[in-house]
C-alpha positions in Angstrom: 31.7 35.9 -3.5 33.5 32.8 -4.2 36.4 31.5 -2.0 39.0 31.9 -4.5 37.9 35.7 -5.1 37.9 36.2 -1.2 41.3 34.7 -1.0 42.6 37.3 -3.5 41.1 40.2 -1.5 42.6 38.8 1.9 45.9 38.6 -0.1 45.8 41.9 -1.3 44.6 43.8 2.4 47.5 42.3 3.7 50.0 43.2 1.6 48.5 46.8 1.7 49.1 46.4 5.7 52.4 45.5 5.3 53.1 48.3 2.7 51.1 50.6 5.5 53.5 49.3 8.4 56.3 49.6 6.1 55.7 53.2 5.2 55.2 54.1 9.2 58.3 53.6 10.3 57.7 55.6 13.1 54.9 53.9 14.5 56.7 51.8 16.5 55.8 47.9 17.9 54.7 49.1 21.7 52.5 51.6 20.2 50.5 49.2 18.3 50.4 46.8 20.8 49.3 49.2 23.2 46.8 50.4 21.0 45.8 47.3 19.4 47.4 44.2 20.8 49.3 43.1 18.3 52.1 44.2 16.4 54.3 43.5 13.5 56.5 40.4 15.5 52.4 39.0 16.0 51.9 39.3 12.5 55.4 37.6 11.9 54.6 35.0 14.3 50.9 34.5 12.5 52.4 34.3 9.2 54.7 31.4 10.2 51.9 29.5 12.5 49.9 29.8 9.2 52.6 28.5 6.8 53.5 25.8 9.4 49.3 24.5 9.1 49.7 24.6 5.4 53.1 22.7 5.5 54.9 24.7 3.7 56.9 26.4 7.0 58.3 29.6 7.0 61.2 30.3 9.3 61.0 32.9 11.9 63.4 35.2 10.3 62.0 34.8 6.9 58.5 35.6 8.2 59.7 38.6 10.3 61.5 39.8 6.6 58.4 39.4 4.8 56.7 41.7 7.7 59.4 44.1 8.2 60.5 43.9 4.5 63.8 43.8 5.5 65.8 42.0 8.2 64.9 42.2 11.3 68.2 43.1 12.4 68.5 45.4 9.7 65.0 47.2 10.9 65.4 47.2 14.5 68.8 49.3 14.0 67.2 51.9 11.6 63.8 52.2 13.1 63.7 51.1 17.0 63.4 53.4 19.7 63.9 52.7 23.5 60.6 52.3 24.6 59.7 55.1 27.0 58.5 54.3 31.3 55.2 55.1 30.0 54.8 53.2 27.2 56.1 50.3 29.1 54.0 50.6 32.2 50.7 50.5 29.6 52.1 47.6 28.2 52.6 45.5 31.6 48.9 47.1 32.1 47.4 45.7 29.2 48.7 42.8 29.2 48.5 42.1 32.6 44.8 41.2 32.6 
């Protein structure tokens, strides 16, 4: 496969995880870091580390809006949910290694 090809296909997974995260609203940011160590503020975070090598920089809330595909205000108020003592004590678990 040629890089250009490759590229395109990278692209498009992407976009179909942000479509994915953006349909699973309930699925919140602890869960998937608990589950999988990242979540959608790492991908934010990626996406502007990556636009920064490229020099073409992305600001923080313009990455987070491309993730969230809305602000991140704007999502945190529709979507968040207090995090429970057990979801927090996983995450101070996890990531305490």
């Amino acid at each position: 496969m040629d890089d250009n090809t490759s590229t395109k296909l990278e692209a498009a997974a992407f976009r179909r995880l942000l479509s994915h995260l953006n349909e699973r609203t309930d699925v919140q940011n602890i869960d998937l870091m608990n589950l999988a160590g990242f979540c959608r503020n790492c991908l934010s975070r990626w996406y502007r580390e990556e636009s920064i090598k490229l020099n073409n920089e992305v600001s923080n809330e313009e990455a987070r809006k491309i993730v969230y595909g809305m602000p991140y205000n704007d999502w945190k108020d529709k979507f968040q949910k207090e995090a429970s003592k057990e979801q927090m004590e996983k995450l101070e678990k996890n990531h305490s290694n």
